[in-house]
mmCIF file of the C-alpha atoms, coordinates in Angstrom:
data_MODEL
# 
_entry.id   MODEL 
# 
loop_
_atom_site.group_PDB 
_atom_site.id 
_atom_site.type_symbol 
_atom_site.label_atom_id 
_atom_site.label_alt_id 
_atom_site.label_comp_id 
_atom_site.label_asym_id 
_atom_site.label_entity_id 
_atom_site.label_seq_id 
_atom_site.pdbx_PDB_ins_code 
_atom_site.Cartn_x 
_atom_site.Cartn_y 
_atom_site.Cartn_z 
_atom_site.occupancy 
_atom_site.B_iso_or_equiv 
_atom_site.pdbx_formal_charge 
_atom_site.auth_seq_id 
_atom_site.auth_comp_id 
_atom_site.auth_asym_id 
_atom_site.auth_atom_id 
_atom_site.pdbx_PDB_model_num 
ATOM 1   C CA . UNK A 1 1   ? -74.291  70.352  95.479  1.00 0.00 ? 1   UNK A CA 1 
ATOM 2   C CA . UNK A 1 2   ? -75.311  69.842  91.932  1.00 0.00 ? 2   UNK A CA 1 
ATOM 3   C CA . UNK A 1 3   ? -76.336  66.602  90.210  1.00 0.00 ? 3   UNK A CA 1 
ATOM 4   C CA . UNK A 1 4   ? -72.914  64.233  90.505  1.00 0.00 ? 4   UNK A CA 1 
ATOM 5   C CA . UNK A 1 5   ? -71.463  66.239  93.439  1.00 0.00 ? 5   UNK A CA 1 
ATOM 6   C CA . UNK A 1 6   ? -70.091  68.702  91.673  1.00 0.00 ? 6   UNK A CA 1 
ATOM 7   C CA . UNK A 1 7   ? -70.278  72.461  93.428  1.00 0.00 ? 7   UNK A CA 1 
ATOM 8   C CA . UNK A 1 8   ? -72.468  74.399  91.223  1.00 0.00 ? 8   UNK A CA 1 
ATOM 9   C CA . UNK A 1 9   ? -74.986  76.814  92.463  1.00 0.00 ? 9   UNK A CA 1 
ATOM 10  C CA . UNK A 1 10  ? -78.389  76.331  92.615  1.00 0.00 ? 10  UNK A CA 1 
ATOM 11  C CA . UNK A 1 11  ? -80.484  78.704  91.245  1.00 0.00 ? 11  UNK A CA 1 
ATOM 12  C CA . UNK A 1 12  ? -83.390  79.739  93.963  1.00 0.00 ? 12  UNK A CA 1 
ATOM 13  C CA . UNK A 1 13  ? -86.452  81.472  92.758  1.00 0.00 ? 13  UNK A CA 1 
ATOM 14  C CA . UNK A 1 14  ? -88.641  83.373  94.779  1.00 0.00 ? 14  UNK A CA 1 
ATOM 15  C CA . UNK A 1 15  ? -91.920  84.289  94.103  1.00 0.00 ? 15  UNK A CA 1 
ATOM 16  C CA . UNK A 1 16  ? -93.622  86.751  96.231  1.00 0.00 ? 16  UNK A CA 1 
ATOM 17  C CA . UNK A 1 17  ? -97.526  86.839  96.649  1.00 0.00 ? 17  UNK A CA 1 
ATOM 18  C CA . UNK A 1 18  ? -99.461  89.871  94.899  1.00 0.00 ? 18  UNK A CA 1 
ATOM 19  C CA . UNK A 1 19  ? -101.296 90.479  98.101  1.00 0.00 ? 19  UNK A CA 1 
ATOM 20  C CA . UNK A 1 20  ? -98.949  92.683  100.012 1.00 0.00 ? 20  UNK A CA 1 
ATOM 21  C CA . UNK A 1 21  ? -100.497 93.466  103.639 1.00 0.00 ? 21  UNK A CA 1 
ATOM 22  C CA . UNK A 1 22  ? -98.813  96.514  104.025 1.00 0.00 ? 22  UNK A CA 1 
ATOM 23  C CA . UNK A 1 23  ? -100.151 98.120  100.228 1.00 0.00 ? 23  UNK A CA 1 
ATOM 24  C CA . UNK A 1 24  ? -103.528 96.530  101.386 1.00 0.00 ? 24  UNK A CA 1 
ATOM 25  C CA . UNK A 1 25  ? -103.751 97.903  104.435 1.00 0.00 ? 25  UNK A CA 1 
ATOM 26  C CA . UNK A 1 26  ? -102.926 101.564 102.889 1.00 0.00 ? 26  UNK A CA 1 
ATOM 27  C CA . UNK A 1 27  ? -105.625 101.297 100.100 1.00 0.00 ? 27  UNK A CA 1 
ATOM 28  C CA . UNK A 1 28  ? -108.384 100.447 102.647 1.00 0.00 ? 28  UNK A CA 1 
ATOM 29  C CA . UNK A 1 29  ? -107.243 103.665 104.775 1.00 0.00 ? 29  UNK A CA 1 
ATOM 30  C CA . UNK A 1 30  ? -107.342 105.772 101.213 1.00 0.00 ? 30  UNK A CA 1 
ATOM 31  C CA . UNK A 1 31  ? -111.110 104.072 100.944 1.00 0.00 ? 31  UNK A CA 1 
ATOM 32  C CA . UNK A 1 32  ? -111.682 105.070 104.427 1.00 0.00 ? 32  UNK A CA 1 
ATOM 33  C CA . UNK A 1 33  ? -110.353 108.826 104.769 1.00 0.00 ? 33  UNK A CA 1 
ATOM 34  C CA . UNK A 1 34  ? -111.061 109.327 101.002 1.00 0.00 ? 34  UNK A CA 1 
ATOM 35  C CA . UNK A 1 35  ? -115.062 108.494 101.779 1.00 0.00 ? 35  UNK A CA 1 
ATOM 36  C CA . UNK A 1 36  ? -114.948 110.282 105.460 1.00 0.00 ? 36  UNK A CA 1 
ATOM 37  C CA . UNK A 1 37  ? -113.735 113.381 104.144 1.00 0.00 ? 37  UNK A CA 1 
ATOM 38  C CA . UNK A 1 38  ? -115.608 113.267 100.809 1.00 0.00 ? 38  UNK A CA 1 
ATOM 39  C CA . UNK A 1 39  ? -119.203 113.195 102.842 1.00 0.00 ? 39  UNK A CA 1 
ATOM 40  C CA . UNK A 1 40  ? -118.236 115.649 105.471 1.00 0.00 ? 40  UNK A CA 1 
ATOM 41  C CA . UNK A 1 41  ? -116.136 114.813 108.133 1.00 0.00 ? 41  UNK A CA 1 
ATOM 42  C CA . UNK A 1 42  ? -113.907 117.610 109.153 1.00 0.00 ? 42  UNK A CA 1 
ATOM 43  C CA . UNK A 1 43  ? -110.053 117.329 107.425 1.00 0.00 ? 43  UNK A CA 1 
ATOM 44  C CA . UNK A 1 44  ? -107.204 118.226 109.519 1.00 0.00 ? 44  UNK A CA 1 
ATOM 45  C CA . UNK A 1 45  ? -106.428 121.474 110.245 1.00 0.00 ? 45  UNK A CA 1 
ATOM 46  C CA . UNK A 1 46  ? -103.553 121.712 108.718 1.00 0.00 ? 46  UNK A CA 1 
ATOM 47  C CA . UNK A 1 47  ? -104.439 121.142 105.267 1.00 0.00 ? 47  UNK A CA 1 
ATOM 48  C CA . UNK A 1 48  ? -108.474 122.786 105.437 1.00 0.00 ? 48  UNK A CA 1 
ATOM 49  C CA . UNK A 1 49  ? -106.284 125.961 106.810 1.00 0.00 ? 49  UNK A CA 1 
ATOM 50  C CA . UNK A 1 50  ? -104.234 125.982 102.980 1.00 0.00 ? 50  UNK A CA 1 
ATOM 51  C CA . UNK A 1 51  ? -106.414 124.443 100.595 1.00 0.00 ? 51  UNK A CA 1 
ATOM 52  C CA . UNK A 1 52  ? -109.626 126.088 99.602  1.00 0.00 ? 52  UNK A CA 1 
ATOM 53  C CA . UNK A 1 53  ? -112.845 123.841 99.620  1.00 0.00 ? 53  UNK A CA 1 
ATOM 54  C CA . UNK A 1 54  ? -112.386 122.260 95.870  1.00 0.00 ? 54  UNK A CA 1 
ATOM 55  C CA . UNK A 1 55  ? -109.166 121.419 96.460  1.00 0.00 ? 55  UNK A CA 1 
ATOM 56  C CA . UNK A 1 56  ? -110.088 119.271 99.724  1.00 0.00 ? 56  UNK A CA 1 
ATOM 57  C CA . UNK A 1 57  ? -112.506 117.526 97.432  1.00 0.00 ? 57  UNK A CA 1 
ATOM 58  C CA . UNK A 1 58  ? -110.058 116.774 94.778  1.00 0.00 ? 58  UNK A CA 1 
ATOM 59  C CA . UNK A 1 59  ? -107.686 115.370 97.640  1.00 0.00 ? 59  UNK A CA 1 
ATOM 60  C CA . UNK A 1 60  ? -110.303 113.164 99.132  1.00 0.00 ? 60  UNK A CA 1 
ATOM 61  C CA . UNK A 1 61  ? -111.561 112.187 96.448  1.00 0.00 ? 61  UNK A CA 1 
ATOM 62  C CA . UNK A 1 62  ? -107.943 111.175 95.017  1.00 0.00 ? 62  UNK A CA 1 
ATOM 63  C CA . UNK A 1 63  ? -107.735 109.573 97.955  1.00 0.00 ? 63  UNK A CA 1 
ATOM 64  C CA . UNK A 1 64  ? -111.468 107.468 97.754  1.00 0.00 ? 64  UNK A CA 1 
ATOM 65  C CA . UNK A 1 65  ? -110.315 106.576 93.853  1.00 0.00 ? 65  UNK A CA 1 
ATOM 66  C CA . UNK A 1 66  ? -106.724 105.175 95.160  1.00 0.00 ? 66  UNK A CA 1 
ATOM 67  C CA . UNK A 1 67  ? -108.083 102.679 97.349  1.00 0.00 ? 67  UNK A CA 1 
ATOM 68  C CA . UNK A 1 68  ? -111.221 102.098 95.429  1.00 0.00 ? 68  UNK A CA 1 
ATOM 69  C CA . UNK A 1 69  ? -109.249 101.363 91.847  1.00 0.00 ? 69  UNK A CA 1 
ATOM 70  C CA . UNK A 1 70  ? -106.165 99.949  93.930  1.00 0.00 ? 70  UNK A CA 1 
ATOM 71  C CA . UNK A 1 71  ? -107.768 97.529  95.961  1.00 0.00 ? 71  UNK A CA 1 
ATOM 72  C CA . UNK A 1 72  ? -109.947 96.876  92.698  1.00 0.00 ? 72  UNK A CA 1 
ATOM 73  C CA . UNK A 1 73  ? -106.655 95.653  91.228  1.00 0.00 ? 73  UNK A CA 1 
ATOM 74  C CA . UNK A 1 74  ? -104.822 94.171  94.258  1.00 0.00 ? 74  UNK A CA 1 
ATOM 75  C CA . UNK A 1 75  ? -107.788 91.792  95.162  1.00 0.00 ? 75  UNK A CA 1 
ATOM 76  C CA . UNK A 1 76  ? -108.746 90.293  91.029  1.00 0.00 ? 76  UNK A CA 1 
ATOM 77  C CA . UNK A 1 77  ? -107.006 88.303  88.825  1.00 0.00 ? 77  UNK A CA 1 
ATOM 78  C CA . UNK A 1 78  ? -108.315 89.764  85.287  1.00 0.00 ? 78  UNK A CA 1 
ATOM 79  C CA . UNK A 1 79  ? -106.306 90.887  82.020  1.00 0.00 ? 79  UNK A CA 1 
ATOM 80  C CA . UNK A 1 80  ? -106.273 94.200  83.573  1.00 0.00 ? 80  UNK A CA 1 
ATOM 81  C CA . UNK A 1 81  ? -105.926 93.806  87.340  1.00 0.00 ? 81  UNK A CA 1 
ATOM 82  C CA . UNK A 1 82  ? -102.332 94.846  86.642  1.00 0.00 ? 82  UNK A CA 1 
ATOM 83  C CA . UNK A 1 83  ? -103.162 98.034  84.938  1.00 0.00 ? 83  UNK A CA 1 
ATOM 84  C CA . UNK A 1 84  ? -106.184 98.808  87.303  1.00 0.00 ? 84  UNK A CA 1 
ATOM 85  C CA . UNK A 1 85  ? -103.521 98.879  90.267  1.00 0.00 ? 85  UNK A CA 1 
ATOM 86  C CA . UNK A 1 86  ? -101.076 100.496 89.004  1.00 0.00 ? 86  UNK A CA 1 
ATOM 87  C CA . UNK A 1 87  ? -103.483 103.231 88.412  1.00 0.00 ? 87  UNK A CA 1 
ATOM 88  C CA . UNK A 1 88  ? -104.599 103.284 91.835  1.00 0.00 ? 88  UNK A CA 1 
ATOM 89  C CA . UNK A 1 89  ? -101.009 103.238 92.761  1.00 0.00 ? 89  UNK A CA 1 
ATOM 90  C CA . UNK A 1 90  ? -100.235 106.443 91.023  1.00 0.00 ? 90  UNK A CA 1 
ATOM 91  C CA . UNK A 1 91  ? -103.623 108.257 92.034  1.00 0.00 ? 91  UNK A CA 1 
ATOM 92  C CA . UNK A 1 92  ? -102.796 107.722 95.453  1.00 0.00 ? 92  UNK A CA 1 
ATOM 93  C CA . UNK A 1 93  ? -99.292  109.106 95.020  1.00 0.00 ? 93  UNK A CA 1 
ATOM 94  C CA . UNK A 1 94  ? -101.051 112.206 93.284  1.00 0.00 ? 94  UNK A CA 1 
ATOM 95  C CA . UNK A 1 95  ? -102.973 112.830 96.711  1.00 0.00 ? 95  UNK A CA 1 
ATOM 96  C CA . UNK A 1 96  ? -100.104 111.755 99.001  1.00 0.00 ? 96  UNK A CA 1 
ATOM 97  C CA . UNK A 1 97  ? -97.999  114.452 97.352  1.00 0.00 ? 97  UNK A CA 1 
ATOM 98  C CA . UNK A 1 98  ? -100.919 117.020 97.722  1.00 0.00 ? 98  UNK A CA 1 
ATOM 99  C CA . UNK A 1 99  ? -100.787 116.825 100.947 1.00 0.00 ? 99  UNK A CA 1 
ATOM 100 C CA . UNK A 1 100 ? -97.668  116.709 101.476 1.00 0.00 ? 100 UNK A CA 1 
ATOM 101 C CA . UNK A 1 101 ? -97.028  119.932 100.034 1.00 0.00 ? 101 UNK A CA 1 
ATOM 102 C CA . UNK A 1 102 ? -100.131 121.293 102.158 1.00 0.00 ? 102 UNK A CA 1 
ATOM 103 C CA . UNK A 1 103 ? -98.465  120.457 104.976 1.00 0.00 ? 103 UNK A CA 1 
ATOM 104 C CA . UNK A 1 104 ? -94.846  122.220 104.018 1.00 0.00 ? 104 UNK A CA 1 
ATOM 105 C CA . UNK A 1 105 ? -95.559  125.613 105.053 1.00 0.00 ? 105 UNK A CA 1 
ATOM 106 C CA . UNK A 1 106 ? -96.300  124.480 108.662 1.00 0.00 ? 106 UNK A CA 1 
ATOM 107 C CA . UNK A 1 107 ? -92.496  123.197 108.865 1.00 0.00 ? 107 UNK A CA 1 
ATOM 108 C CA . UNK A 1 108 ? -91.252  121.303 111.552 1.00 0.00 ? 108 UNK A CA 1 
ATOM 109 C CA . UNK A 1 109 ? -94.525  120.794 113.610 1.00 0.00 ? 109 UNK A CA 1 
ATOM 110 C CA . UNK A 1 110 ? -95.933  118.713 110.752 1.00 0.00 ? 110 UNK A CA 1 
ATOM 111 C CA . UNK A 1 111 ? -92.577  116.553 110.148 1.00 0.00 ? 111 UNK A CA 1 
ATOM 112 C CA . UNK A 1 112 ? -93.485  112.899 110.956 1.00 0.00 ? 112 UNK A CA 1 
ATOM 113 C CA . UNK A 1 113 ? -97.331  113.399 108.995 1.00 0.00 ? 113 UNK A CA 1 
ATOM 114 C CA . UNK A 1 114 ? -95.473  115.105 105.924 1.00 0.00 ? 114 UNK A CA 1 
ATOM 115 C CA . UNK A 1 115 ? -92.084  112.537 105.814 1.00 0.00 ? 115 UNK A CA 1 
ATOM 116 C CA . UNK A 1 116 ? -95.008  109.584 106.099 1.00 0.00 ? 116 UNK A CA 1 
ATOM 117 C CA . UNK A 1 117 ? -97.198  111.109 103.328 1.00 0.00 ? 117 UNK A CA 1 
ATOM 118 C CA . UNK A 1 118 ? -94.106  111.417 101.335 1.00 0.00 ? 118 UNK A CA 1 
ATOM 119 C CA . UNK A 1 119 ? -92.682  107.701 102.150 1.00 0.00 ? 119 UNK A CA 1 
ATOM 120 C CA . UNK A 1 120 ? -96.004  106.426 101.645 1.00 0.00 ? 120 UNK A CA 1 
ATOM 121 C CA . UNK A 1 121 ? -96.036  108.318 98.288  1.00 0.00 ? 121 UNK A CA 1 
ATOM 122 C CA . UNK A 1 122 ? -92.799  107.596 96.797  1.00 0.00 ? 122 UNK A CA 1 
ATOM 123 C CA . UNK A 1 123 ? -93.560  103.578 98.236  1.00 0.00 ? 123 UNK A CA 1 
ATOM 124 C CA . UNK A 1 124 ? -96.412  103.891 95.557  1.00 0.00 ? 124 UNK A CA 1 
ATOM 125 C CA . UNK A 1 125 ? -94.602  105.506 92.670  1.00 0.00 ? 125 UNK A CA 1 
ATOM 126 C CA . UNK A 1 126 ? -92.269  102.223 93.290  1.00 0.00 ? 126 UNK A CA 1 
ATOM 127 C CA . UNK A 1 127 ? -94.849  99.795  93.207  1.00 0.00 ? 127 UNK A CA 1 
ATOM 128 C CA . UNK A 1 128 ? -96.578  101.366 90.103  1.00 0.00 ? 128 UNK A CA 1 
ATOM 129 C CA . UNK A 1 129 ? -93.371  101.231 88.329  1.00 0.00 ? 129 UNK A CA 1 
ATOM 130 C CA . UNK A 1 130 ? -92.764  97.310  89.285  1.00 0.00 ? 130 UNK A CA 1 
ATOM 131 C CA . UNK A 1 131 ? -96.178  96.947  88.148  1.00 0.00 ? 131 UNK A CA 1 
ATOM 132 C CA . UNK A 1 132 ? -94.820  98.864  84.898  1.00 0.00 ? 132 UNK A CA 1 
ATOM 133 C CA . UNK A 1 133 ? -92.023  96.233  84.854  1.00 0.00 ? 133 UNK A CA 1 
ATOM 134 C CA . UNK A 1 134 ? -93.950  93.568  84.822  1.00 0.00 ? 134 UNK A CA 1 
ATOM 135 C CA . UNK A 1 135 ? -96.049  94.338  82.317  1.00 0.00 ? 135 UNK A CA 1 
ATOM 136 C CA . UNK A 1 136 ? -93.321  94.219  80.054  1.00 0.00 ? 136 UNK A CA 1 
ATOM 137 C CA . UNK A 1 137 ? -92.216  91.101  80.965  1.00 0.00 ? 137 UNK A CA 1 
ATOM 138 C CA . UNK A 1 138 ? -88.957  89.546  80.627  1.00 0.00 ? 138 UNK A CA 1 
ATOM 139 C CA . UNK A 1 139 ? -86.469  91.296  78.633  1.00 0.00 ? 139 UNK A CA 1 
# 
């Protein structure tokens, strides 16, 4: 009840945290495949078999810049921490979608890897565009 027991609603705010585990966890795996497969390690199959050798660079190291310029963001609270993530939000989305598409011609074998890339993708095109929200602030 409201002040004087009448029955207006309360407004509730929430306020949500800008460390999100999940986006956290993500970045450090882009850091983590992005450097493996920039310095050597072998990619999978699936996508070394479609994409010629500059390409897997370009994925990996889309990949390595995601998580590096992400996490960059994620983890500081500057003027441009906003911006910085964001970026890394849609780099990784680039790489995500690469993939993806690397994937397609091996159909239904590669389902669950593909439909996470792409989840995992679009889940960063939605963040970067909250980010994009909030940047404008209130309207």
């Amino acid at each position: 009840m409201g002040a004087g027991g009448d029955r207006t609603p309360r407004q509730v705010v929430v306020v949500s945290g800008r460390h999100r585990p999940h986006e956290l966890l993500l970045l450090v795996i882009s850091v983590i495949t992005g450097v493996a497969y920039t310095i050597g390690a072998p990619p999978p199959s699936s996508v070394a078999a479609l994409l010629p050798g500059w390409a897997l660079h370009i994925w990996s190291a889309g990949l390595l810049l995601s998580g590096v310029t992400g996490l960059a963001g994620a983890l500081t609270r500057r003027s441009w921490s906003l911006q910085v993530e964001q970026a890394g939000m849609l780099f990784g989305a680039a790489s995500l979608v690469w993939y993806t598409v690397a994937l397609a011609p091996y159909g239904w074998r590669t389902l669950f890897a593909g439909a996470i890339c792409l989840a995992w993708a679009l889940a960063n095109l939605w963040r970067a565009r909250q980010i994009g929200r909030d940047l404008k602030g209130p309207r």
